[in-house]
N, C-alpha and C positions, 0 to 999 in steps of 0.2 A: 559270235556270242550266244546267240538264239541256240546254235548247235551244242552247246557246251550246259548251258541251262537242262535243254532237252534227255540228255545225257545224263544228269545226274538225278532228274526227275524218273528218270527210266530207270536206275541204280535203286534207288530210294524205293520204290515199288519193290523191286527185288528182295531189297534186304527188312521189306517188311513183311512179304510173303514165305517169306522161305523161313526168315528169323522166327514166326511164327510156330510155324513144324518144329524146327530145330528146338522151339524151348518145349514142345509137347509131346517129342519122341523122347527127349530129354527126361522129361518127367512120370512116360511110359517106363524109360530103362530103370527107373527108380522104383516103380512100383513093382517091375518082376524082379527086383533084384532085392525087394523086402525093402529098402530105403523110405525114408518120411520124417516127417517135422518140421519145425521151423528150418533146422541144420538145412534143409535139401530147398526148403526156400530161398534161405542166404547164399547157400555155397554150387548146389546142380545145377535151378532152374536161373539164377544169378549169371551164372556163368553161362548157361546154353544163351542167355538174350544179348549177353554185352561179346558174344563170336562177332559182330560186326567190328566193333571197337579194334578187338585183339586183330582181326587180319589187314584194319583199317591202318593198322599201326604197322604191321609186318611189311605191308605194301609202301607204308611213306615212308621208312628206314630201307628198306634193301634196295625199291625197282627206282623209288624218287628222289632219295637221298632227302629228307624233309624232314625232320625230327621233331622239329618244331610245329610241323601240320600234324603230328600222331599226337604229341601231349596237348594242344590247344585241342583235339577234337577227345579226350580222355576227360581233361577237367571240363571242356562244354559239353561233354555227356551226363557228367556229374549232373551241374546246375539245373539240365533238360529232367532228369531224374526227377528233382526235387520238388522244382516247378510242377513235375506231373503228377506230385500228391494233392496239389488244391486242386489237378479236374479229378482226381479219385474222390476229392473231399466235395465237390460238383454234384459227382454221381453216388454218392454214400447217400440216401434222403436218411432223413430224421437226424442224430444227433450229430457232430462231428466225428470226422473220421478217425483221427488221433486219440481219441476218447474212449474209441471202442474198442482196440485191438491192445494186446498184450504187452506186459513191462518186456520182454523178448527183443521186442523194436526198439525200445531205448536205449539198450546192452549194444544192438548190431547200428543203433546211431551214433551213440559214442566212441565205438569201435573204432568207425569209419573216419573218424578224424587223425587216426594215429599214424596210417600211411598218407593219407594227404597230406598233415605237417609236417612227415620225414620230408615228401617231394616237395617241396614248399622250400622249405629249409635247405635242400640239398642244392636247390635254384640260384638260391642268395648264399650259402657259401662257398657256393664252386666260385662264386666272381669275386671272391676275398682273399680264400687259401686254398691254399695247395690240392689239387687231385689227388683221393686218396682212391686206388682202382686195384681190383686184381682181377688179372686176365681179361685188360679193358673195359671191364666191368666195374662203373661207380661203387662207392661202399654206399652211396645212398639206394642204391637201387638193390644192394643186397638187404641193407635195412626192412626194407619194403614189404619186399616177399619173406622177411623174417617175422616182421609184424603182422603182415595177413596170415600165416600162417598159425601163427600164438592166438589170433584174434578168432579165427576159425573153430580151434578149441575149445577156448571159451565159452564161442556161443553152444557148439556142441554140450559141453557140459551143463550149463545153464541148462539148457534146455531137458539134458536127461534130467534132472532133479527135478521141472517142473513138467508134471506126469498130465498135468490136467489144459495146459497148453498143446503138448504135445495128441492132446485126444482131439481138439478142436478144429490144429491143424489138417491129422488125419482125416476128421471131417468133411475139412473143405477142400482137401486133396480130391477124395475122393466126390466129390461134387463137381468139380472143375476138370478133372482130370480122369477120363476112364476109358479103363485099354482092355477089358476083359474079349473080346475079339481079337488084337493085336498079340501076338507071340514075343517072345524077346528077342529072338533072332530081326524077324521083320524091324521092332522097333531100330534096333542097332542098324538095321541098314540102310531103314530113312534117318535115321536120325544123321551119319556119316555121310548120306548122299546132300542133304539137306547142308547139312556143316561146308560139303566140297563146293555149294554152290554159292553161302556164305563167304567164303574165301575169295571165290573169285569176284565177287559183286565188294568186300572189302577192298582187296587190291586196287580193281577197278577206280572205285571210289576216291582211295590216293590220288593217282593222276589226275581226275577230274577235279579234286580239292585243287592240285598244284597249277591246273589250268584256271580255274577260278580267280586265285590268289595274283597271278601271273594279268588275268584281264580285267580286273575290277582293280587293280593298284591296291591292293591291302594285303596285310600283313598275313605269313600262313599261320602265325596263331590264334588270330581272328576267324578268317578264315576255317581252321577248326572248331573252333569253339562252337562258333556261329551254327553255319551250315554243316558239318560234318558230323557235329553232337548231333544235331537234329534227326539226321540221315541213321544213325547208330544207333539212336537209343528208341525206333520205331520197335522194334522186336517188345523190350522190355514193355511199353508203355500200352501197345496191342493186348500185351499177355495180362498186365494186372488189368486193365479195363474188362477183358472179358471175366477175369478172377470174380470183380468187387461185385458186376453184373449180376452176377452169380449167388453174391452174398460171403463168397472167403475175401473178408477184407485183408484178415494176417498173413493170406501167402500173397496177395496185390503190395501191401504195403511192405512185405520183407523181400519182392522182388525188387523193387527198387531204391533197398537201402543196402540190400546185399549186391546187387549191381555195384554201388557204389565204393563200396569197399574191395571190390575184385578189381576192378578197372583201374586204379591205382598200381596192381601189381604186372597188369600189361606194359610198362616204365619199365621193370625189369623186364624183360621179354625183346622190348625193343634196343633196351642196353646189349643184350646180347648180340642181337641183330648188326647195329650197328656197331663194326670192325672199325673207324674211323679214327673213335674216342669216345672214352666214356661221355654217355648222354649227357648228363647235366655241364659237360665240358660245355658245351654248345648253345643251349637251351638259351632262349631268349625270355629275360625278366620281366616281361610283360606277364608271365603266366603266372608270376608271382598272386596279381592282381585278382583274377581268375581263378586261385585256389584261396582267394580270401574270401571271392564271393559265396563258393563251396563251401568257408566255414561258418559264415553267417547263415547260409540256408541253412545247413545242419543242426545249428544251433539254436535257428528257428525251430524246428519238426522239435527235438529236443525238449524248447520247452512246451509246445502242445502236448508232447507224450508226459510231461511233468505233471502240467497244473491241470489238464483236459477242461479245455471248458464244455459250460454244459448245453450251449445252444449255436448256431450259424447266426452271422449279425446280417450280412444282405446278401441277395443273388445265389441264394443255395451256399453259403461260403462262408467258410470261420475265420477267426481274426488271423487266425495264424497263415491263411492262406492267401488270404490280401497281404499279408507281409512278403511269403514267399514271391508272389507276382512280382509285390513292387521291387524285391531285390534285384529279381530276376532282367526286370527291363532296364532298371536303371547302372546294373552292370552291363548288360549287350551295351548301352548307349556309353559308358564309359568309354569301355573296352574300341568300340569304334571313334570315340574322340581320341585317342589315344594312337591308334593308326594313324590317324588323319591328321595327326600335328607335325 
């Protein structure tokens, strides 16, 4: 047991250090390649933090056969996300964090619920009606990555119309972010080195989840959710900490809403993977539960970006981020009464 704990603490380390580089060479290949705004918030530096997730996911489909450990730790990377905007909202001093950053984040919060309620939905009518799949591939999973893909535009476009966002971004890009030493060859080849080392500390991770799950007697969607969200969404949560540090709250706050919305499309990715049966063939309806609690967080940050309130009520913390906490624990402790019945 001890060996097994020790192991994925030593994983965890990894795919914090490494995910780290991975989202800064990331954001290096951006800057020589002319790239910037909020778009490379949501969609580059998004995607270079949730690498853990995607190979976490590749690794419990192909080497584990776990499908169910890939999407419990996708939707528990969500929640970890979300949770991680009240210690943004912690480390923000003076007003609230939601308050301060751009209508940009509310476009890429709303967004985000569009591929979570396809997989949602695709969960609970796979165990009703009929599989609809082509080339073993769920129609819900092509849904998915049809909607992120629509949804990606969007923000794109938003964002070219709004010129004065897009200056601020810039701003704190380049505040956060500076590679004028680094070449873009170099950057591409840590960034790719960095990525190969993600990969292998995701895989890794799989198995250690499947051993977890296997000697604690709980479920592997628990299990994901739990522990494996945790482990996966260290990258992202490192990157916007040192962002807000810094003072770019908009690219902190739209890495981890654009995380959120990417991480949904790794479902397709694993549907591929797995030659079996289409994913949601399988899936276990507990994660039903688990992508509600996703929509209530969402739906929280939502309305702080709505109504902004004007002040923190205790402990450096605004109301909307005691809300998130509380969802936050009082789903883990569901989700664990729920195994345990």
């Amino acid at each position: 047991m001890i060996f097994v704990w020790l192991k994925f603490v030593i994983c965890t380390l990894i795919i914090l250090f490494t995910g780290k580089r991975v989202a800064r060479y990331g954001d290096a290949i951006a800057e020589k390649t002319g790239l910037s705004g909020l778009w490379i918030g949501v969609i580059l530096v998004s995607v270079a933090t949730s690498l853990p997730e995607l190979f976490t996911g590749i690794g419990s489909t192909i080497f584990v056969n776990a499908p169910n450990l890939t999407v419990g730790n996708l939707f528990g990377a969500n929640t970890y996300n979300l949770v991680n905007i009240a210690v943004l909202d912690f480390m923000h001093k003076g007003t609230p964090l939601l308050s301060s950053v751009s209508s940009g984040q509310l476009l890429t919060a709303g967004l985000s619920l569009i591929p979570l309620t396809i997989a949602a939905l695709g969960i609970f009518l796979s165990h009703l009606l009929p599989q609809i799949a082509f080339a073993n591939i769920s129609f819900y999973s092509i849904l998915i990555v049809m909607s992120y893909l629509v949804c990606a535009r969007k923000i794109f476009r938003f964002e070219h119309k709004q010129q004065q966002i897009l200056k601020e971004l810039n701003r704190e890009e380049n505040i956060v972010f500076k590679y004028g030493h680094v070449s873009l060859k170099t950057a591409c080849i840590r960034y790719a080195l960095a990525a190969l080392i993600i990969a292998g500390a995701g895989i890794w991770l799989a198995y250690i989840g499947d051993d977890l799950a296997r000697l604690l007697g709980l479920g592997q969607n628990f299990i994901g959710s739990l522990f494996l969200g945790f482990a996966t969404t260290l990258p992202e949560i490192t990157v916007s900490i040192a962002a807000i540090r810094l003072g770019a709250k908009e690219l902190a706050v739209a890495n981890m809403l654009g995380s959120n919305l990417f991480n949904m499309t790794i479902i397709f990715l694993n549907d591929v993977f797995y030659r079996k049966a289409p994913i949601f063939e399988v899936l276990s309806q507990q994660h039903i539960f688990t992508a509600f609690i996703v929509m209530l967080m969402t739906l929280t940050v939502i309305t702080g970006l709505i109504f902004k309130p004007n002040k923190k009520i205790r402990f450096g913390l605004s109301i909307y981020s005691f809300i998130l906490i509380t969802i936050f624990i009082l789903g883990a402790y569901i989700n664990f009464s729920l195994v345990n019945k």
